[in-house]
C-alpha positions as CSV (number, residue, x, y, z in Angstrom):
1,X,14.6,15.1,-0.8
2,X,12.4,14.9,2.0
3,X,9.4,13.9,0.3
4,X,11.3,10.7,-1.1
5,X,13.2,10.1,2.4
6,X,9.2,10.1,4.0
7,X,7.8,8.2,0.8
8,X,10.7,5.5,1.4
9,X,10.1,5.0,4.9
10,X,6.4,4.5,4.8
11,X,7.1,2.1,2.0
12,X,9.4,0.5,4.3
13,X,6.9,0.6,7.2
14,X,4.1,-1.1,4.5
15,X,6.2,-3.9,3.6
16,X,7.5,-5.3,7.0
17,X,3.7,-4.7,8.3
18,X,2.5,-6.6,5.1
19,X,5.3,-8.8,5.1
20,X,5.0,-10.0,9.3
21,X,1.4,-8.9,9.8
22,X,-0.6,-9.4,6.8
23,X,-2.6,-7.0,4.6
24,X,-4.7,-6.1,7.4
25,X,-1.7,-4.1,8.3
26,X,-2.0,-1.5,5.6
27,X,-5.3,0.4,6.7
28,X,-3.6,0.5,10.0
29,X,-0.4,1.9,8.9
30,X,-2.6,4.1,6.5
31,X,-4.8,5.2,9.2
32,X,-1.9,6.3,11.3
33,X,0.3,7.9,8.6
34,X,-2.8,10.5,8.0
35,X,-3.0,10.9,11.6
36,X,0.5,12.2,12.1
37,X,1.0,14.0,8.9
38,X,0.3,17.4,9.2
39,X,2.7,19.1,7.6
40,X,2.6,16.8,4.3
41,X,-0.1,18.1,1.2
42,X,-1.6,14.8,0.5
43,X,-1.1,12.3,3.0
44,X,-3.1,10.2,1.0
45,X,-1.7,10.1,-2.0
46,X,1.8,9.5,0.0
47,X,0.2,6.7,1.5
48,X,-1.2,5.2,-1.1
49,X,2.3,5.6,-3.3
50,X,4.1,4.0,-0.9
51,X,1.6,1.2,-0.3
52,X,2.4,0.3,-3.8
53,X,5.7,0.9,-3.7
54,X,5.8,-1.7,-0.8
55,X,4.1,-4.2,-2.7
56,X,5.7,-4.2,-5.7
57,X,9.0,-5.1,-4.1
58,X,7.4,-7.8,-2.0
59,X,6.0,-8.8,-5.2
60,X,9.2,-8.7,-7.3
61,X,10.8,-11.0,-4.2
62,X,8.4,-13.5,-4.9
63,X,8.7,-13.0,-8.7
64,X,12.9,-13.6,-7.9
65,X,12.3,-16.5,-6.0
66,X,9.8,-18.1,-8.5
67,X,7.5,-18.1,-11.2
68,X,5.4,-15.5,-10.3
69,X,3.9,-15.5,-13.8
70,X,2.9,-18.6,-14.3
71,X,0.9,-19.0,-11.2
72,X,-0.8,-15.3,-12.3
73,X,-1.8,-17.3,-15.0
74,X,-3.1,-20.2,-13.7
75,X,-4.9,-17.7,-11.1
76,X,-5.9,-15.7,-13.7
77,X,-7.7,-18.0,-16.1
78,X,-9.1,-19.1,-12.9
79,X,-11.0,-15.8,-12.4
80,X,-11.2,-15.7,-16.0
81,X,-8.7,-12.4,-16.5
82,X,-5.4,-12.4,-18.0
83,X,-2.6,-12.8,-15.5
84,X,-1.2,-9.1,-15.6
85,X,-4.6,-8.0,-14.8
86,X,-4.6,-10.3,-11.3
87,X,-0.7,-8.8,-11.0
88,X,-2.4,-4.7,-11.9
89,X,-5.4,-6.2,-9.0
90,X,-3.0,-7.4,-6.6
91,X,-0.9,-3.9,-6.5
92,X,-4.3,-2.2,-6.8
93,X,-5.8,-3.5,-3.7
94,X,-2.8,-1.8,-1.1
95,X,-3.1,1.3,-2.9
96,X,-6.1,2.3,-3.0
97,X,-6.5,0.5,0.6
98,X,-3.8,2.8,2.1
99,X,-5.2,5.9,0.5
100,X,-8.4,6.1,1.7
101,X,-7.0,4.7,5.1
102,X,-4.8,8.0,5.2
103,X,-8.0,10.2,4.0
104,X,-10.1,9.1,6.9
105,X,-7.7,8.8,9.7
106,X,-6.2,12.8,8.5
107,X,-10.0,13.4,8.8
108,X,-10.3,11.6,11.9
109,X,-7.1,14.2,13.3
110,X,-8.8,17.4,12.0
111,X,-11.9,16.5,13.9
112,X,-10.4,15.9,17.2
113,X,-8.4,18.6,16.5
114,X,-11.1,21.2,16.6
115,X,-13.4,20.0,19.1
């Protein structure tokens, strides 16, 4: 229960940063969520769950408020991929993003920590 209350609120905390910030918020949050947790196993897998978590509900939103999959399409044949590849890219980019984030800055911790 407290790994999903902690997996829900970092979601949270990616979506309003991506949502009023911009994607340049999720290394930052990423960073920072290795930084402080200690007592969690992977911090970067957390991170980088909830990073996608985040963005697939700002991504459903959008898909709610209009048609999300024709203009993956169009973007798609642009870059000459099938639109659920661009939609699989786009949800790829935060998660992996805020995983390694979370790797560095939990390695960034454990080397302040012992000097």
């Amino acid at each position: 229960m407290r790994f999903a209350l902690k997996l829900a609120l970092l979601a949270l905390a990616f979506a309003l940063g991506s949502a009023f910030l911009g994607w340049w918020s999720v290394p930052a949050i990423g960073v920072l969520w290795g930084a402080v947790a200690k007592r969690n196993a992977y911090p970067g897998l957390t991170a980088a769950s909830a990073a996608g978590l985040a963005w697939a509900g700002l991504l459903l939103l959008v898909a709610v408020q209009g048609p999300m999959w024709m203009l993956a399409d169009k973007v798609g044949a642009i870059l000459a991929i099938p639109g659920w590849l661009f939609i699989f890219i786009t949800l790829a980019f935060p998660t992996l993003l805020a995983g390694t984030a979370a790797v560095v800055g939990e390695a960034t911790s454990n080397v302040m920590e012992s000097r």
